[in-house]
C-alpha positions as CSV (number, residue, x, y, z in Angstrom):
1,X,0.0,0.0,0.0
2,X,1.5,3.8,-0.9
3,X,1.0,6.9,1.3
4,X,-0.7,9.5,-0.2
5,X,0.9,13.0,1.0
6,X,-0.9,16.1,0.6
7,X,1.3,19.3,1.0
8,X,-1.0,22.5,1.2
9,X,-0.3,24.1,-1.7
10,X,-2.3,21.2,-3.2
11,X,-5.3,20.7,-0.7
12,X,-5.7,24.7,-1.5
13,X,-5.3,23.9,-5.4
14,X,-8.0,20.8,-4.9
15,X,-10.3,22.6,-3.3
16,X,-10.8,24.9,-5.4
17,X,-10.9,22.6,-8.4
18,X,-13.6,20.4,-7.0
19,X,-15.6,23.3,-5.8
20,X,-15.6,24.3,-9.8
21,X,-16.0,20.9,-10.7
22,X,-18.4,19.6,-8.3
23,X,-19.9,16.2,-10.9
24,X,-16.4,15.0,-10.7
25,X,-16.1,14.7,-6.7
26,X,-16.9,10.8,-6.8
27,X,-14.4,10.2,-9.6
28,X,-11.8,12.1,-8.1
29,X,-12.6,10.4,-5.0
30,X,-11.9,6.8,-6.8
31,X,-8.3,7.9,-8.3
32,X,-6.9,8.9,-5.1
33,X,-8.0,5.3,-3.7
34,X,-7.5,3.6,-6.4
35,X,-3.4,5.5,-6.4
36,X,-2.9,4.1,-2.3
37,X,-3.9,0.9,-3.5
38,X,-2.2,0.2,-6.9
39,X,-0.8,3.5,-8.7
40,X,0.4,1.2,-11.5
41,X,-3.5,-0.1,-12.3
42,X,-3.6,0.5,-15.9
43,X,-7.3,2.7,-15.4
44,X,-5.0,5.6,-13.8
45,X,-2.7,5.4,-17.0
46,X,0.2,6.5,-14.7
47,X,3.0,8.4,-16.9
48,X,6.2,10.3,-16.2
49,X,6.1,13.8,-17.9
50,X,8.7,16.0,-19.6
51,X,9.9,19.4,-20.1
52,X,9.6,21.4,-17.3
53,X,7.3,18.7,-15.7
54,X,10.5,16.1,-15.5
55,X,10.5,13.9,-12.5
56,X,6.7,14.4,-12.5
57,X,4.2,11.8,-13.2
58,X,1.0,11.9,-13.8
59,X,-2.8,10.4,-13.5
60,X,-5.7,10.0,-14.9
61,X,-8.9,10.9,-13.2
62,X,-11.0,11.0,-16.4
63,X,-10.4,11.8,-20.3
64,X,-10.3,15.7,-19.5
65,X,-8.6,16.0,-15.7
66,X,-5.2,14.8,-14.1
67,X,-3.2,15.0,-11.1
68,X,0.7,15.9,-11.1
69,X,2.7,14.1,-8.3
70,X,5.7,12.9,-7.1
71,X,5.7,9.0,-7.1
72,X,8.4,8.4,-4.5
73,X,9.2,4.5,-5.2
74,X,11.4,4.3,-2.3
75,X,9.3,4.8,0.5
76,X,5.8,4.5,-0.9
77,X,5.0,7.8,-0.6
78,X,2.9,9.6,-3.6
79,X,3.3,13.9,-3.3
80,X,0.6,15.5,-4.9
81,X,1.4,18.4,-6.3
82,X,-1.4,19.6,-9.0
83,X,-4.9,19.1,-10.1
84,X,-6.6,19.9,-13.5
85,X,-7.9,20.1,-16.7
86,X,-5.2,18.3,-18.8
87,X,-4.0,21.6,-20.8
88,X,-4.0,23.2,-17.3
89,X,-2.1,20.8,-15.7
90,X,0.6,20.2,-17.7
């Protein structure tokens, strides 16, 4: 099992986005414990990014929204950092 970690500059950055996006709460809901459980389930679609994103992964919560993090392998720790539409996020 992984540790999620949520620093505040991403609780802040969450709230907001579900407040604006309130039909996706449930989905969003799933992902995160879906990611504790198995971030490698192929439904999250789990990808490192590049460019200025580099040493960033990345998750799926549904076609149109992601969440950035940090997958730290080494002590099971995932660090959110970001939540979004796609174009936003990245």
């Amino acid at each position: 099992m992984y540790k999620l970690v949520y620093p505040e500059s991403y609780l802040k950055r969450a709230t907001k986005f579900i407040k604006s996006h309130p039909e996706i709460r449930n989905q969003y809901q799933k992902t995160l414990e879906l990611l504790e459980l198995n971030p490698f389930h192929p439904s999250l679609r789990l990808h490192k990014l590049q460019g200025r994103l580099t040493g960033l992964s990345s998750v799926s919560i549904n076609i149109s929204y992601r969440i950035v993090l940090q997958f730290l392998i080494q002590d099971n720790e995932i660090l959110l950092v970001d939540i979004g539409h796609h174009d936003q996020a990245y």
